[in-house]
C-alpha positions in Angstrom: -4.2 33.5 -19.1 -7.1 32.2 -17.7 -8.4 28.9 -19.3 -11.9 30.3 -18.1 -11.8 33.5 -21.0 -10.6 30.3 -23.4 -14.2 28.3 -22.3 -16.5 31.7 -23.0 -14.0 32.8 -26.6 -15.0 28.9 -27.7 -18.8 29.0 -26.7 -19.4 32.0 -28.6 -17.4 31.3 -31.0 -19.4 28.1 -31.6 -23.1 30.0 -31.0 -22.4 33.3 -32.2 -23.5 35.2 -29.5 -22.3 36.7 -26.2 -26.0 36.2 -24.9 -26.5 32.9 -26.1 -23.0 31.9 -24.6 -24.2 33.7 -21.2 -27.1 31.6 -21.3 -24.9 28.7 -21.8 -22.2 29.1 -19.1 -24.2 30.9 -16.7 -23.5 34.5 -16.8 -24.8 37.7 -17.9 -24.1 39.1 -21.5 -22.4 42.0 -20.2 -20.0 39.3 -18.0 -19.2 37.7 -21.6 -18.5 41.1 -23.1 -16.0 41.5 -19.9 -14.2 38.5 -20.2 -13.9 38.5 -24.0 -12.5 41.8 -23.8 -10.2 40.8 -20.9 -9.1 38.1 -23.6 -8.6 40.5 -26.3 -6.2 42.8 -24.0 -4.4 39.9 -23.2 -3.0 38.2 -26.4 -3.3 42.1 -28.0 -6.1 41.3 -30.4 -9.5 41.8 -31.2 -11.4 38.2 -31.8 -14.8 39.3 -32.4 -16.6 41.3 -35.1 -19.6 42.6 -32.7 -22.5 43.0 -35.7 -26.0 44.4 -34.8 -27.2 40.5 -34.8 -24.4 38.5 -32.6 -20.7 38.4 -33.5 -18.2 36.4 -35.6 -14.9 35.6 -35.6 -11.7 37.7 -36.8 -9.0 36.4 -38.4 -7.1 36.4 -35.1 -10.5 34.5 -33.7 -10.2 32.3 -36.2 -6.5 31.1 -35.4 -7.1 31.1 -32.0 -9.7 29.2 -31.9 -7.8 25.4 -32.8 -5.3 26.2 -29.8 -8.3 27.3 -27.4 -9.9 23.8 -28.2 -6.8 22.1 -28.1 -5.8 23.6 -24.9 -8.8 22.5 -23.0 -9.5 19.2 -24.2 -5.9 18.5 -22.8 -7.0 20.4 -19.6 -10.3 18.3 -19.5 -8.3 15.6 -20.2 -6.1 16.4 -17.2 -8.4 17.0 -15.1 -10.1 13.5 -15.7 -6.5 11.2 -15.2 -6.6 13.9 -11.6 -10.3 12.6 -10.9 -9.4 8.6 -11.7 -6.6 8.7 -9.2 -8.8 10.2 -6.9 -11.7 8.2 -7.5 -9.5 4.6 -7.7 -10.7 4.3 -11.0 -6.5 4.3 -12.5 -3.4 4.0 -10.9 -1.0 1.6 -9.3 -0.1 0.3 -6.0 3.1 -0.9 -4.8 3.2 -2.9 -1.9 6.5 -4.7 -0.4 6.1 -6.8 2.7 8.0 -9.5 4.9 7.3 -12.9 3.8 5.3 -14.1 6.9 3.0 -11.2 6.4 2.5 -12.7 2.6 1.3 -16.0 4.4 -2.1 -14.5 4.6 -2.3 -10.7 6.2 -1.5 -9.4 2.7 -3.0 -11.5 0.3 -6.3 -11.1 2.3 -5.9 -7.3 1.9 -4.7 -7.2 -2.0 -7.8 -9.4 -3.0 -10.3 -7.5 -0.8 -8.2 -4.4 -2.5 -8.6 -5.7 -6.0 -12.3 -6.5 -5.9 -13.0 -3.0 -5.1 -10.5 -1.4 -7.2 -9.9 -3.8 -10.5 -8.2 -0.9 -12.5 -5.6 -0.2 -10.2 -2.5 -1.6 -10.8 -0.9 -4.1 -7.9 2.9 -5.2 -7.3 3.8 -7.3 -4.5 7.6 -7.4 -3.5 9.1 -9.4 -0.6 12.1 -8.6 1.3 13.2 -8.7 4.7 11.9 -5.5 6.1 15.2 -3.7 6.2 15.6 -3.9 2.6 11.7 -3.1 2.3 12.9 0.2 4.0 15.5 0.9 1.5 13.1 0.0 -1.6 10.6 2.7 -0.1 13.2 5.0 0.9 14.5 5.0 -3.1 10.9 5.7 -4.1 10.0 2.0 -5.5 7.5 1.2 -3.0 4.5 3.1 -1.8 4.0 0.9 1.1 5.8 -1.5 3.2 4.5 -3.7 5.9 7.5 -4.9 8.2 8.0 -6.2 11.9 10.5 -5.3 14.3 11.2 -6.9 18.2 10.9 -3.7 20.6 12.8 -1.8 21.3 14.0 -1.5 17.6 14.4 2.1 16.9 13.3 3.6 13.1 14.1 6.3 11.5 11.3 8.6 12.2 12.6 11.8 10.3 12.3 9.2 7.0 9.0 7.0 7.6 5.8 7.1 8.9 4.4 4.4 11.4 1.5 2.9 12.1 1.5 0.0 14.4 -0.9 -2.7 12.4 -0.7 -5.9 14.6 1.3 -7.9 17.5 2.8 -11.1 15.9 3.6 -13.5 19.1 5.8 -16.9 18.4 4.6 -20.5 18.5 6.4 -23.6 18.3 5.7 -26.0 15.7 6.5 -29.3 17.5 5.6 -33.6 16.2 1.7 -34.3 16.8 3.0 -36.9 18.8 5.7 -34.6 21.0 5.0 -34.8 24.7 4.5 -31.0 24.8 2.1 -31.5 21.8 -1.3 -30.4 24.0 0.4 -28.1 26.2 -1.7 -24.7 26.5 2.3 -22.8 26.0 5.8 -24.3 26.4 9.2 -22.9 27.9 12.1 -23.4 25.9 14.7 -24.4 28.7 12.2 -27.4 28.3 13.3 -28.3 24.9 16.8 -27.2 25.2 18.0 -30.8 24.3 15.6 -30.8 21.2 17.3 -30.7 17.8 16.2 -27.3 16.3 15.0 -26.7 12.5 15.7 -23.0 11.6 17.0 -21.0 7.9 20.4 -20.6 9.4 23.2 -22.0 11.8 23.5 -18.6 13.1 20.9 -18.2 16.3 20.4 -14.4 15.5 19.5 -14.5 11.9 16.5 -16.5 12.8 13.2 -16.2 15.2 15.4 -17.4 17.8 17.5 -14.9 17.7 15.4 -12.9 20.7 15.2 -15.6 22.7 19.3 -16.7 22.0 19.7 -12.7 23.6 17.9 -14.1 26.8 20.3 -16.8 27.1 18.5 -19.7 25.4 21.2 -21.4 22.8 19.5 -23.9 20.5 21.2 -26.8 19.0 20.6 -26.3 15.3 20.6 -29.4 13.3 19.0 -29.0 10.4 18.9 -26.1 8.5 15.9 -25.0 5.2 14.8 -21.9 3.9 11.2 -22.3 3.6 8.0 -22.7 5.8 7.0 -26.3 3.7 10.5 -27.9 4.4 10.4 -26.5 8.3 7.5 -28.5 8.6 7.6 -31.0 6.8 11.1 -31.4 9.4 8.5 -31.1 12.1 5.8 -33.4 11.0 8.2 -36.2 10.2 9.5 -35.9 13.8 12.9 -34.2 13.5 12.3 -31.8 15.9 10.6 -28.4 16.6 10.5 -24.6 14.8 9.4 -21.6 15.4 6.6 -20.3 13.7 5.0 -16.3 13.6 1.2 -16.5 14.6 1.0 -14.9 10.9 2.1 -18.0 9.3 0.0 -20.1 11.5 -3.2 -19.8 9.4 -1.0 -21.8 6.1 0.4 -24.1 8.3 0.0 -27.9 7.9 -2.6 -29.8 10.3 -0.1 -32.7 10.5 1.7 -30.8 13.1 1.0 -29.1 17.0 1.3 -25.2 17.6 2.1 -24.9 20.9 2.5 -20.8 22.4 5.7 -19.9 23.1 5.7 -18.4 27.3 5.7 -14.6 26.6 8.9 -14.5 29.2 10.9 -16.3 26.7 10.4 -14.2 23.4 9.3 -10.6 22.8 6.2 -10.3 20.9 7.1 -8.7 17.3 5.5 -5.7 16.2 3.7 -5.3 12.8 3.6 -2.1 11.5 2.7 -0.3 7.9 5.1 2.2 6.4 4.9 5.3 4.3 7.3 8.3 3.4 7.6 10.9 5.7 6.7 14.3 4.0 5.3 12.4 0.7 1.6 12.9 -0.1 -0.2 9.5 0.8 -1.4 8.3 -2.7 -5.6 7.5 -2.5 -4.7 4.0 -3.3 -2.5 3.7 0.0 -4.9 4.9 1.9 -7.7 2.7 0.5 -5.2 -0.1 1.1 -4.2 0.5 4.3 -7.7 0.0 5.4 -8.1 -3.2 4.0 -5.0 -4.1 5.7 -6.3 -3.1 9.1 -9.6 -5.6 8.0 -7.1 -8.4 7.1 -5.4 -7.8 10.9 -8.5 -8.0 12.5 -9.0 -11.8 10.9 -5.5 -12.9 11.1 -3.7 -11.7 14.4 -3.5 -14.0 16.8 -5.0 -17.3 15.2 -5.8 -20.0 18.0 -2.9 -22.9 17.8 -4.3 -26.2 16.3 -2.8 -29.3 18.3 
């Protein structure tokens, strides 16, 4: 059935007339007559009364006509949740993201996001990026944002990339370090330094691309987060690694120093969507906020 025929039954059923509903939708009295007919053959009943003056409703009119409204307010109402998700006016976003991405690329774009779009709904997970993969893969993200060395292969046939921004290395070294106003430092210069990293294991942290090019730190002391990395660092204990994306949160008690691009690959930032999903209107919208957040983020100038 055509929800059309239900919109011309209920206008003249409300005026009375197929001319004055013509006049009302736009078409020709003898178009009404047409589609009201068409209607009739359809559910096998006549719904008008056709008088000398205008028509009225039959008792199979009158029954029909609490369904016909019923049935388009719940298409009108249909098609106005359609038009908010379009429009950004409802809906959710759900981002996940590595947590040196949540230093500042992705809070810049969720509040840039939310000032334009205050009705959408906004969830923030972190997770290393592997398991960000997983949670997107299952279907409870719409978005990740996760960073891989080169050379690190994903499963194209699942996700969708698109490269967002280069994330080089510094290291976070004592203001008073010798190397503490150098322009970029090597690291078989402070292989006798005693390292702060989030494990004892050299490849399950930042180091763990430069440990594949020979260099084998001495860990000695060993903390989760960025404030007790360097909070190590400023008090003297020795030197971290730190992403250029957490550079803009870190303290100014300490030196940033470039790490020489022969010693480290450069990580690669890219955004992530389901492969053969429909991109939702609030991804899209986000993703170009992230792509604004990038441009003021990516490669922040050390402070020394």
């Amino acid at each position: 059935m055509d929800m059309a025929w239900l919109e011309v039954f209920r206008t003249a059923a409300r005026l009375g007339s197929f001319t004055a509903a013509g006049d009302t939708l736009g078409y020709t009295q003898s178009a009404i007559s047409r589609q009201i007919s068409t209607l009739e053959a359809e559910l096998g009943a006549t719904l008008f009364d056709r008088l000398p003056r205008g028509v009225r409703l039959t008792e199979h009119g009158r029954a029909l006509l609490p369904h016909a409204d019923a049935l388009l307010d719940r298409l009108d109402s249909t098609q106005r949740d359609l038009a908010a998700l379009t429009e950004l006016t409802e809906g959710r976003l759900r981002v996940g993201a590595f947590a040196t991405a949540n230093a500042a690329l992705v809070p810049g774009a969720l509040a840039a996001f939310r000032a334009a779009h205050p009705r959408i709904s906004v969830s923030l997970t972190e997770e290393l990026s592997a398991a960000l993969l997983d949670h997107l893969h299952s279907g409870d993200l719409d978005l990740a944002v996760v960073a891989a060395y080169p050379g690190h292969v994903f499963d194209r046939d699942l996700f969708d990339l698109r490269h967002l921004v280069d994330d080089p290395v510094f290291v976070a070294l004592p203001p008073d370090h010798r190397f503490a106003g150098r322009s970029d430092v090597r690291l078989a210069e402070l292989a006798d330094e005693n390292w702060i990293a989030s494990s004892r294991r050299v490849e399950d942290t930042l180091l763990s691309a430069s440990a594949a090019g020979g260099f084998l730190p001495r860990v000695e002391y060993v903390v989760g987060g960025w404030t007790s990395k360097l909070g190590l660092v400023s008090a003297g204990l020795g030197p971290t690694l730190i992403p250029s994306l957490a550079a803009p949160s870190a303290r100014r008690d300490i030196a940033l120093v470039a790490l020489h691009p022969d010693d480290t690959p450069v990580r690669h930032v890219h955004t992530v969507t389901r492969r053969g999903r429909a991109v939702p209107p609030a991804v899209t919208a986000f993703l170009g906020h992230l792509a604004t957040s990038a441009t003021r983020v990516g490669y922040p100038l050390p402070h020394n």
